[in-house]
C-alpha positions in Angstrom: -245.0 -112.6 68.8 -241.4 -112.6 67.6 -241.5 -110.0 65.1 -238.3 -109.2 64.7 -235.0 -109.4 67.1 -232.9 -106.3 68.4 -230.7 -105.0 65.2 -227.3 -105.7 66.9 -226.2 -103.0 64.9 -227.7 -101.0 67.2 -226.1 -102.8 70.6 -224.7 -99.8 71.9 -228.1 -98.6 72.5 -228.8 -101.3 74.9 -226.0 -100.1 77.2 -228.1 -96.9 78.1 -228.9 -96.9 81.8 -232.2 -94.6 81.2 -233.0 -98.2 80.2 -233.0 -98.8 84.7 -236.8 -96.1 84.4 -238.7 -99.6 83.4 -237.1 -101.4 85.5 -234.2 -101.6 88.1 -231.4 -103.3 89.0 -233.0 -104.0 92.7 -236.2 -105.2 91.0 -234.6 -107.7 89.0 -232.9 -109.2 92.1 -235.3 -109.0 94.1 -237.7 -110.6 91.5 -235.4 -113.6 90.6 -234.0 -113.6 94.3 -231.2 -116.5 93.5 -229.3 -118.1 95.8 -225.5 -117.5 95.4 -224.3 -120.7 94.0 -227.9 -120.3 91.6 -227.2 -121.6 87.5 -229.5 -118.9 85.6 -230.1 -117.8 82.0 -230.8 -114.8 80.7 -232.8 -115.0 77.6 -232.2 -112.9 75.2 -229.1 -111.6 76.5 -227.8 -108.8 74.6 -225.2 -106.9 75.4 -225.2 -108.1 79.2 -226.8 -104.8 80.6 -229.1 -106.7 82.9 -226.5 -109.9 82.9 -224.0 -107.8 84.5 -226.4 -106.6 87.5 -227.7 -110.1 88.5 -223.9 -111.7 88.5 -222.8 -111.2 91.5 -226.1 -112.4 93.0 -225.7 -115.7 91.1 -223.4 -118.8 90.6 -223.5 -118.5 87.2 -225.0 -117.1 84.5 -225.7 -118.1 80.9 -225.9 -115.4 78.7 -228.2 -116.2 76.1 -228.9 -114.7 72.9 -229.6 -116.0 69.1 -227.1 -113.6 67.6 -223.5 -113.8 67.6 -223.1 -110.5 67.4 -224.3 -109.4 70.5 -222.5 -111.4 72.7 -219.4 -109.8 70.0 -220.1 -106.5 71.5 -220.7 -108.2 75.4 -217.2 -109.5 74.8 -215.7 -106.1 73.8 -217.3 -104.6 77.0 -215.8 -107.1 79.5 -217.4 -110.3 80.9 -218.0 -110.9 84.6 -216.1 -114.5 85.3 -219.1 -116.1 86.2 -221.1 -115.3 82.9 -221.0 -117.8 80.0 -222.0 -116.8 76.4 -224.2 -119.5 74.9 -225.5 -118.8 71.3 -229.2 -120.5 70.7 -233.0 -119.9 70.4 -234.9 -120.0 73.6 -237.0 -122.7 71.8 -233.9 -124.7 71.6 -231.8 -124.5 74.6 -228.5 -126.7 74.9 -229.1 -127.5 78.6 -230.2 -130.8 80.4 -233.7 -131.4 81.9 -233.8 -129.5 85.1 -230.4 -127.3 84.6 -231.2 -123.8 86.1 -232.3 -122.7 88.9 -233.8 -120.2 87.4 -234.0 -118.1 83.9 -234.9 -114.1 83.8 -236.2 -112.4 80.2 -235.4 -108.1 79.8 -237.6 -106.9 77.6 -237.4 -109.9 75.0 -239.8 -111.8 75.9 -242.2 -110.4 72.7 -239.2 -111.9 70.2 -239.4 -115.4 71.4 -242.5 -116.1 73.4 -244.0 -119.4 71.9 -245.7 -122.5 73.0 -242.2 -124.3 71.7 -240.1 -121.6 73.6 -241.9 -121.5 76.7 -242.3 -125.1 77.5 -238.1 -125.1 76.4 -238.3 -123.3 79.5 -239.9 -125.4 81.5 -237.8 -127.7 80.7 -234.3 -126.8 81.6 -235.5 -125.5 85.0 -235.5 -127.3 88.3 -238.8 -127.7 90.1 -239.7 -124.7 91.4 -237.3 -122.7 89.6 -238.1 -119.2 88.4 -238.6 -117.6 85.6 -238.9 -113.6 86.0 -240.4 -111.7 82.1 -240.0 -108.1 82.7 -241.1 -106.9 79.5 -242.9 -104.0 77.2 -246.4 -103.9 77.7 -249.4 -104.8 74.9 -251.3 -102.1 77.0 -248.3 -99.4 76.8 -248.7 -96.2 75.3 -245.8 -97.2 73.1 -243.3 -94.4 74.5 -239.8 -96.8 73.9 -239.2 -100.1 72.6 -241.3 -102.0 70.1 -244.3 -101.0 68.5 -247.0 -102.0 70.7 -248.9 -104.3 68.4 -245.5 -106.6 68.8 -246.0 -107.3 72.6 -247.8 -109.0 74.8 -249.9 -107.3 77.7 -249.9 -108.8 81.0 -253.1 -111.0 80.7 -251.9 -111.8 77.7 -247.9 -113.2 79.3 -249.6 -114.6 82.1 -252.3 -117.0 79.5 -248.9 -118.1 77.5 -247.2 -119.0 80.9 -249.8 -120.6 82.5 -249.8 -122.6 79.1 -246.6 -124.0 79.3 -246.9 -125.2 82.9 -245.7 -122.1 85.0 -247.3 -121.2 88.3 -247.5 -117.5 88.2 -246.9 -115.7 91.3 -246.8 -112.3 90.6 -247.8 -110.5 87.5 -247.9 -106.4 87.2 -249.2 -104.3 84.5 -247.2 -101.1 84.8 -247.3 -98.1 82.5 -245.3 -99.1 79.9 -243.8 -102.8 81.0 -244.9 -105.7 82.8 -243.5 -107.6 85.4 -244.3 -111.3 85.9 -242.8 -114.0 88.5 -243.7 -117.1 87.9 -242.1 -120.9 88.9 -242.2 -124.4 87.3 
């Protein structure tokens, strides 16, 4: 839907481990399950809350995010060695054909979810690489995060994915998020 982007003025908030009651680090893990030499992304980056849970599960990660200034304030909080900040919109990645292993999305997938995005996706993963969307919920209650008319609910995730060539394993409508698994 891409609305509208995180305010980065507001990046502290996204350091906030109440953020862990819609979803965990264990979940995320367990979700992208990466081998430990793995080359992920994480779209829509941030400030490298979830970024700094999956890193030592991973090779490498690429922290991505479409403003500079978030990955300013990831910098002031420390980087993990393996995590490189890479400044670009998911619809325009600067990674070869087939460069990830896999990518994971923390409640952004709303700001950048498009047919160009999404099959920018598909692109820079390896076959059978995963893509994990843990995101708010179109059929939330609206409790935290953005208005509700701005997100997508799980049927919803799953049509777009399916779209851009993603076989969806797993797709969960929870009470506020969803959680989807899906592979190229």
């Amino acid at each position: 839907m891409g609305f509208h982007t995180f305010d980065a003025d507001r990046a502290d908030k996204l350091e906030d481990e109440s953020r862990y009651r819609y979803l965990s680090r264990e979940e995320l893990v367990e979700a992208i399950d990466p081998e430990p030499d793995a080359a992920l992304a994480d779209l829509g980056s941030g400030t490298g809350f979830y970024t700094d849970d999956v890193a030592p599960f991973a090779g490498e990660i690429r922290a991505v995010d479409v403003q500079s200034a978030m990955h300013d304030a990831y910098r002031e909080k420390g980087l993990p060695e393996d995590v490189s900040l890479v400044t670009a919109d998911v619809a325009d990645l600067p990674f070869s054909d087939g460069d990830l292993d896999g990518a994971f999305s923390t409640m952004t997938f709303h700001e950048f979810a498009s047919e160009a995005a999404l099959s920018e996706v598909a692109r820079v993963l390896r076959d059978g690489g995963r893509f994990v969307v843990a995101d708010w919920s179109g059929a939330g209650r609206g409790e935290s995060g953005p208005p509700v008319a701005e997100r997508y609910d799980r049927d919803e995730a799953v049509e777009l994915l399916e779209s851009a060539g993603f076989d969806v394993e797993r797709a969960d409508e929870r009470p506020e998020t969803v959680l989807i698994v899906a592979s190229r």
